[in-house]
C-alpha positions as CSV (number, residue, x, y, z in Angstrom):
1,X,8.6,9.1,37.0
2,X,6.6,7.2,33.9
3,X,8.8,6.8,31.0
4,X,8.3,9.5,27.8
5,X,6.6,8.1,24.5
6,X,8.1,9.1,21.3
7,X,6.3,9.3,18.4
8,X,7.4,10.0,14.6
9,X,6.2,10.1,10.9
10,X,5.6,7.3,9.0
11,X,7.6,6.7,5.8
12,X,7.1,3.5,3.8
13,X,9.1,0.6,6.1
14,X,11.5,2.9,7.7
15,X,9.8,3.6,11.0
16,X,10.7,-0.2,11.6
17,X,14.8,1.3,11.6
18,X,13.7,4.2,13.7
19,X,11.6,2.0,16.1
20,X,14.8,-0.6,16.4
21,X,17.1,2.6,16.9
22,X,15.3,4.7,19.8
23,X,14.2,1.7,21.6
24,X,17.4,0.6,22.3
25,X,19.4,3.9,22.3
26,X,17.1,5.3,24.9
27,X,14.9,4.1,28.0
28,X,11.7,5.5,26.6
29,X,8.7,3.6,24.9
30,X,8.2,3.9,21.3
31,X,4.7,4.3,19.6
32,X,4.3,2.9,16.1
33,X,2.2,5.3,14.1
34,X,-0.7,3.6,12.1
35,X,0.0,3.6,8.9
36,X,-1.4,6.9,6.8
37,X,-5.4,6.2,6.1
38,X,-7.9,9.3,4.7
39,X,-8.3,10.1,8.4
40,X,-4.6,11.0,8.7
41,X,-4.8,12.9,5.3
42,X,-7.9,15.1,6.7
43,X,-5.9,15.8,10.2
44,X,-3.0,17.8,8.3
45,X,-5.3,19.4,5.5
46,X,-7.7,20.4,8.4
47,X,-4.5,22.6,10.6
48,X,-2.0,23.1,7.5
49,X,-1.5,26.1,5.3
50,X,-3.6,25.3,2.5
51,X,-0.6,26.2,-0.6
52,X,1.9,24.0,1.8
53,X,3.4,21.1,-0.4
54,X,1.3,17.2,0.4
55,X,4.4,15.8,2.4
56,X,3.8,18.8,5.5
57,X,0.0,17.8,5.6
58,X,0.7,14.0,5.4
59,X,3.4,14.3,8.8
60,X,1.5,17.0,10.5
61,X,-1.1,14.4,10.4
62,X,0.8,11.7,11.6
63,X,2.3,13.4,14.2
64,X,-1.3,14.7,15.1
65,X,-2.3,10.9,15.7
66,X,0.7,9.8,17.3
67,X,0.2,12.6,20.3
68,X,-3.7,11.0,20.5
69,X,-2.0,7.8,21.3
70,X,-0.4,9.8,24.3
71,X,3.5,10.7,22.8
72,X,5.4,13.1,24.8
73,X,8.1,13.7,22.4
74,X,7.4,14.1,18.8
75,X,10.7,13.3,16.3
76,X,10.7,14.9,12.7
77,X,13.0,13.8,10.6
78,X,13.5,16.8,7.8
79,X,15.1,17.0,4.9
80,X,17.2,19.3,2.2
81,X,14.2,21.4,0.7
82,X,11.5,23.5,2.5
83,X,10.8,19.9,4.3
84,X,13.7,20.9,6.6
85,X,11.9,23.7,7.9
86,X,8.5,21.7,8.2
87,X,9.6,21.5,12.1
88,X,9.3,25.5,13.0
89,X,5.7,25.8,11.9
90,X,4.7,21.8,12.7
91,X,6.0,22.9,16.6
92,X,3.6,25.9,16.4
93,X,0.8,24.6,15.3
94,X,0.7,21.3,17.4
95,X,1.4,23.9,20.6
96,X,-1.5,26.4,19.3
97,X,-3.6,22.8,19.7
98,X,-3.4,22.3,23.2
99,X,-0.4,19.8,23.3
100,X,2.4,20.1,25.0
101,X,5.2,17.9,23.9
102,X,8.6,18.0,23.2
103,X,9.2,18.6,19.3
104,X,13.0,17.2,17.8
105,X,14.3,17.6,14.3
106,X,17.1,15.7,13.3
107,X,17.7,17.5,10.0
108,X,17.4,21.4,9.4
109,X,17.8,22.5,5.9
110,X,19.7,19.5,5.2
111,X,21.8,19.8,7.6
112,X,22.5,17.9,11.2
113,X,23.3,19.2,14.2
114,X,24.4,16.3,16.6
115,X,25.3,18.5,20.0
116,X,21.7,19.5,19.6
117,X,20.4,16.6,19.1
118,X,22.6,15.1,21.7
119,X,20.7,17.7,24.5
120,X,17.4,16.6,23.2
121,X,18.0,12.9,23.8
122,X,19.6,13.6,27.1
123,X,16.4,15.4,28.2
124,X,14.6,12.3,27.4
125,X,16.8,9.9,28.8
126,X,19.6,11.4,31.4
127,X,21.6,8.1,30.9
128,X,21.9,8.4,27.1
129,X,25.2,6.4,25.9
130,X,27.0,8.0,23.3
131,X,28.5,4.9,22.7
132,X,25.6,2.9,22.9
133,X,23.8,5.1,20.3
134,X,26.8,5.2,17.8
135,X,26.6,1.3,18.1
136,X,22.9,1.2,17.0
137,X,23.2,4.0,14.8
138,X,25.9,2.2,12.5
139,X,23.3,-0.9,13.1
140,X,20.4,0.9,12.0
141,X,22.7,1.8,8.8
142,X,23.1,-1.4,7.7
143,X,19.3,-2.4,8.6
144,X,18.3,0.1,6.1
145,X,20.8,-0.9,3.6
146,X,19.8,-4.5,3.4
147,X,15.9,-3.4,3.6
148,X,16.4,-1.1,0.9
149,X,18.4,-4.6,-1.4
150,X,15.3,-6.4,-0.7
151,X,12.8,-3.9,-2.0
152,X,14.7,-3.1,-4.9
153,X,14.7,-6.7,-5.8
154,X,10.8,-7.1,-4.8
155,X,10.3,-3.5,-7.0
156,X,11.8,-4.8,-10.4
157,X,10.4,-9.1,-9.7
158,X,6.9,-8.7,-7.9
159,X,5.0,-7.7,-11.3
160,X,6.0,-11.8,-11.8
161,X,5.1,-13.7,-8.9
162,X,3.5,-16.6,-9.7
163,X,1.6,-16.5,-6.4
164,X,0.7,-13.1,-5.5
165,X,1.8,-11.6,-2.2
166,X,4.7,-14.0,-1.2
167,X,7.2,-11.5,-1.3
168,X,6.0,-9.1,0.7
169,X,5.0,-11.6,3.4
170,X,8.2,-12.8,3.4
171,X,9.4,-9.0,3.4
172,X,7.3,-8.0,6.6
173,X,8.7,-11.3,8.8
174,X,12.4,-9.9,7.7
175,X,11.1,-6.8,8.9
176,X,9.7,-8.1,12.3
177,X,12.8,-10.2,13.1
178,X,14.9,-6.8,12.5
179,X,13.8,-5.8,15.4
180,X,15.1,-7.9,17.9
181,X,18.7,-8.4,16.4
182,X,21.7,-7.3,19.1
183,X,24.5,-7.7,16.7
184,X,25.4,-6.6,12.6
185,X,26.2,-10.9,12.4
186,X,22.7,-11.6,13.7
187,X,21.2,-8.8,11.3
188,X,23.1,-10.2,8.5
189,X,22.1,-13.5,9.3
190,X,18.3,-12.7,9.3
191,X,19.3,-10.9,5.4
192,X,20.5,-13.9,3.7
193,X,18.1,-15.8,5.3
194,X,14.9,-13.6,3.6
195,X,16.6,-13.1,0.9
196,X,17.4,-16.1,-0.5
197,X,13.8,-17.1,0.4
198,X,13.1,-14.2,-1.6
199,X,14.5,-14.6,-4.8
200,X,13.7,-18.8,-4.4
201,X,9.7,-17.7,-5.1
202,X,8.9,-18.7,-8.5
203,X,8.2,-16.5,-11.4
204,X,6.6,-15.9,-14.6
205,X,8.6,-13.7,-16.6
206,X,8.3,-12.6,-20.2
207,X,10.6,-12.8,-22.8
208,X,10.7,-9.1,-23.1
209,X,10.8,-7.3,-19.8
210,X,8.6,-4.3,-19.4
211,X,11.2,-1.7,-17.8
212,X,10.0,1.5,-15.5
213,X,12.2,4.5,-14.3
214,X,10.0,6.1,-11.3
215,X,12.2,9.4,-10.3
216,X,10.3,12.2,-8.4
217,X,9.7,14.3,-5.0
218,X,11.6,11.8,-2.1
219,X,8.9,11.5,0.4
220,X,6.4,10.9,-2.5
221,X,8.4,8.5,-3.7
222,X,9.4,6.7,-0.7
223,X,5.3,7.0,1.5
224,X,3.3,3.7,-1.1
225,X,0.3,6.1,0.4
226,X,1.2,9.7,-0.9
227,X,1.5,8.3,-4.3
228,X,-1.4,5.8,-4.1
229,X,0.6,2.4,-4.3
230,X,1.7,3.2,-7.7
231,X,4.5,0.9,-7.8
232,X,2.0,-1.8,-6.5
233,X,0.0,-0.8,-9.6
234,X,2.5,-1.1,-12.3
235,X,3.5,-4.4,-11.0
236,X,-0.3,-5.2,-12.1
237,X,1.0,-4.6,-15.6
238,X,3.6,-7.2,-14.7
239,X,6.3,-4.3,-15.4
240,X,10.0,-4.2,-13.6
241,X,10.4,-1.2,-11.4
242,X,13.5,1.0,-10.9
243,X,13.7,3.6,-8.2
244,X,16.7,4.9,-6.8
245,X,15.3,7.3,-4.1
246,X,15.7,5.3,-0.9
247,X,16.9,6.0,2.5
248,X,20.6,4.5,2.3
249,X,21.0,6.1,-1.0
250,X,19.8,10.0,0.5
251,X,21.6,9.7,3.7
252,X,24.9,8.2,2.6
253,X,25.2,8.3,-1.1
254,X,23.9,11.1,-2.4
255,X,25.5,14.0,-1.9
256,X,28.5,12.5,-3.6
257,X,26.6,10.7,-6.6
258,X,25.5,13.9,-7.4
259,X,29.0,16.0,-7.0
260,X,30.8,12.7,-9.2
261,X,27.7,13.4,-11.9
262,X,26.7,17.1,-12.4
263,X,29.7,17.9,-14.5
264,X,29.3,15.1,-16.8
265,X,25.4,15.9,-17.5
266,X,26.1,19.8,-17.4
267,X,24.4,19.6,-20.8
268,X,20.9,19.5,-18.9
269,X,22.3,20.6,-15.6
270,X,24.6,22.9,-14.6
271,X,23.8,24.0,-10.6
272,X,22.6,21.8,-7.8
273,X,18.8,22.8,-7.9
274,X,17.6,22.0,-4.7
275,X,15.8,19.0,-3.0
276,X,15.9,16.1,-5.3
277,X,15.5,18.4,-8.8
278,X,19.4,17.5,-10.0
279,X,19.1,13.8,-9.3
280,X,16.0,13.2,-10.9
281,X,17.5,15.0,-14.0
282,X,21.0,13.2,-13.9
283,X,18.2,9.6,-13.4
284,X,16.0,10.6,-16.2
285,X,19.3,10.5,-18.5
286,X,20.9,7.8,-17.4
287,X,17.5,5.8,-17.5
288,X,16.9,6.8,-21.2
289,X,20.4,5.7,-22.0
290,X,20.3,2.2,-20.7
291,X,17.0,1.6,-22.7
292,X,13.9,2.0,-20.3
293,X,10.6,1.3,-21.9
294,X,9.0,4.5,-20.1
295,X,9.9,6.8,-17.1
296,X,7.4,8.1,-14.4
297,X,7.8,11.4,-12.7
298,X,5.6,12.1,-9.6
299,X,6.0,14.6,-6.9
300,X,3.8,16.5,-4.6
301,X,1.5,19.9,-5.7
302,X,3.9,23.0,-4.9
303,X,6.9,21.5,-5.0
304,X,9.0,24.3,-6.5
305,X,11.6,22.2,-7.5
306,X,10.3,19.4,-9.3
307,X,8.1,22.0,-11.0
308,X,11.4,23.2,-12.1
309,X,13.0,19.8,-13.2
310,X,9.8,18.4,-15.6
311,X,10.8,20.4,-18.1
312,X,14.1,19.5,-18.8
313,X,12.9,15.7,-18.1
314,X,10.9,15.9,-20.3
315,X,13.2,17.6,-23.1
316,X,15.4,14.7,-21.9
317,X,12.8,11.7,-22.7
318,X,11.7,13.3,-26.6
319,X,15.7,13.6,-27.4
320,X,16.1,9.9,-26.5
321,X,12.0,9.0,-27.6
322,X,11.3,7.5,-24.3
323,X,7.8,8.0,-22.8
324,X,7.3,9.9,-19.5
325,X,4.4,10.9,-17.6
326,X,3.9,13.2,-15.0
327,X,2.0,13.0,-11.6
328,X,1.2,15.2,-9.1
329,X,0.1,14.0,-5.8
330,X,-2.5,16.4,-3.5
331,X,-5.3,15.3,-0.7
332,X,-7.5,15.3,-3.4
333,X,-6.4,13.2,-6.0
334,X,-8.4,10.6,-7.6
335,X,-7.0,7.5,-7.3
336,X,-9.3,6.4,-10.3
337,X,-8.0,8.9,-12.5
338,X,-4.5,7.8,-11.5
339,X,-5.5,4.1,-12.8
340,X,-7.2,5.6,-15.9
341,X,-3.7,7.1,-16.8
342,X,-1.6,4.4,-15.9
343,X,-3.6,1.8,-18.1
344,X,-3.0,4.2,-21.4
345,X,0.5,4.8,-20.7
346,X,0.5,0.7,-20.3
347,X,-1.5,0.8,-23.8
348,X,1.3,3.1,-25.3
349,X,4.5,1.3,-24.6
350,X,2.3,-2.3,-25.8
351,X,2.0,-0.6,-28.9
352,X,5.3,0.8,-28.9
353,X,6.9,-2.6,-28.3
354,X,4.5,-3.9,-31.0
């Protein structure tokens, strides 16, 4: 019998941790899915709902390529908001196509169950390790959580490189040699290595750092081609970038950042308001507080709770007199206008500053 292909959505660098953790936790090939062009955009607008929120059409699609590419077993990773549902209708519509592969979510509703996902991996490979995958998962932990130190770094330094691109270069060998480590010492190893390479590039800084709170929708955030590079555009304004939304911090930090916060900040917030609504309320203050030149809001069209959250960010940014702007990402957004708007809020904060 041929061994399975799995396939699963791309999200910024992170299908590197996935590739690393299924190929060695189970005897199946892995396919890579390109990463998301206009052709993957038109896949999941042409078979989605057409009011669904940008993130459903932008995996659909994905997943939609990844079965061309001959995957028997499709992986979707979910989330807290309606993206942990995105599997129930994803499964229908990719069957109503013709294709008959196996469809796994990992996270329902924000929630994981692990005997079920346990009896998925088993059908794929009947000589799945528990051990073996609870040794690359914790592995694939730390993998994420020194990826996700490195691109903070390059986020808030990259606007300042004195030659342009060495940092990520030096970002995408790290990234390459993460997949063949067998150990956390060899991982850690192949870290310090990159990143001291890393911070050794030279830069051009300013005497007064431009600084930039981006907060917003998590796979928006996190997916450089739902939100049209924008950090890569900012940098042009040689700014210093500040996200929090990674993966290390939703997976494992999260949940009790925002439990340890939401009493403090029950001024603005008083209930958890779904997806990543209470966070980017609880950043947004804590952002205007420690003195950022401007914060940057962008989600998805639909999403029901951001929608919710802009207005009290942006109560939030006129009590402290910080700038904000507000993005909404769909198929058919124009990356030119998105430009045009960046350069005047660019403009502003000059003139602020001045």
């Amino acid at each position: 019998m041929s061994r399975l292909k799995i396939g699963f959505p791309q999200v910024g660098n992170y299908a590197q941790a996935a590739r690393f953790l299924f190929s060695n936790i189970l005897d199946a090939d892995i396919i890579t899915a390109p990463k998301i062009t206009q052709k993957t955009i038109d896949l999941g607008v042409k078979y989605s709902p057409e009011f669904v929120c940008s993130p459903f059409k932008y995996t659909l699609g994905t997943l939609l390529e990844v079965i061309d590419m001959g995957a028997d077993v499709v992986i979707q990773l979910g989330g807290g908001c309606r993206y942990g549902y995105y599997h129930e209708l994803q499964n229908q519509i990719i069957h109503d196509l013709g294709h008959d592969v196996l469809f796994i979510n990992l996270i329902s509703a924000g929630h994981t169950d692990i005997k079920k996902i346990i009896k998925y991996l088993k059908k794929i490979d009947k000589k799945f390790s528990k051990l073996k995958a609870i040794r690359y998962f914790l592995l694939t932990k730390h993998m994420i959580k020194y990826m996700d130190i490195v691109e903070d770094y390059i986020r808030k330094n990259v606007g300042f490189e004195k030659n342009k691109g060495e940092m990520e270069q030096l970002n995408q060998e790290m990234l390459n040699q993460f997949l063949t480590v067998k150990s956390h010492h060899q991982l850690k190893k192949i870290y310090h290595k990159y990143i001291t390479k890393i911070k050794n590039i030279e830069l051009k800084k300013p005497k007064h750092i431009t600084r930039i709170g981006i907060i917003g929708e998590l796979y928006t955030v996190m997916e450089p081609f739902s939100n049209y590079f924008l950090e890569r555009e900012l940098a042009r304004f040689n700014m210093s970038i500040t996200r929090y939304t990674c993966a290390s911090y939703l997976l494992f930090k999260k949940r009790k950042f925002i439990h340890k916060k939401i009493k403090k900040y029950s001024k603005y917030v008083k209930y958890k308001m779904g997806a990543d609504a209470t966070d980017n309320i609880i950043r947004a203050v804590d952002m205007c507080r420690e003195g950022y030149d401007g914060i940057i809001h962008i989600k998805s069209s639909f999403c029901t709770p951001e929608i919710s959250s802009m207005s009290i960010i942006n109560k939030i940014c006129k009590e402290y007199n910080v700038p904000v702007m507000f993005f909404s990402f769909d198929a058919n957004t124009s990356k030119v206008g998105l430009q045009t708007r960046l350069e005047a809020f660019n403009d502003m904060i000059e003139m602020r500053q001045k």
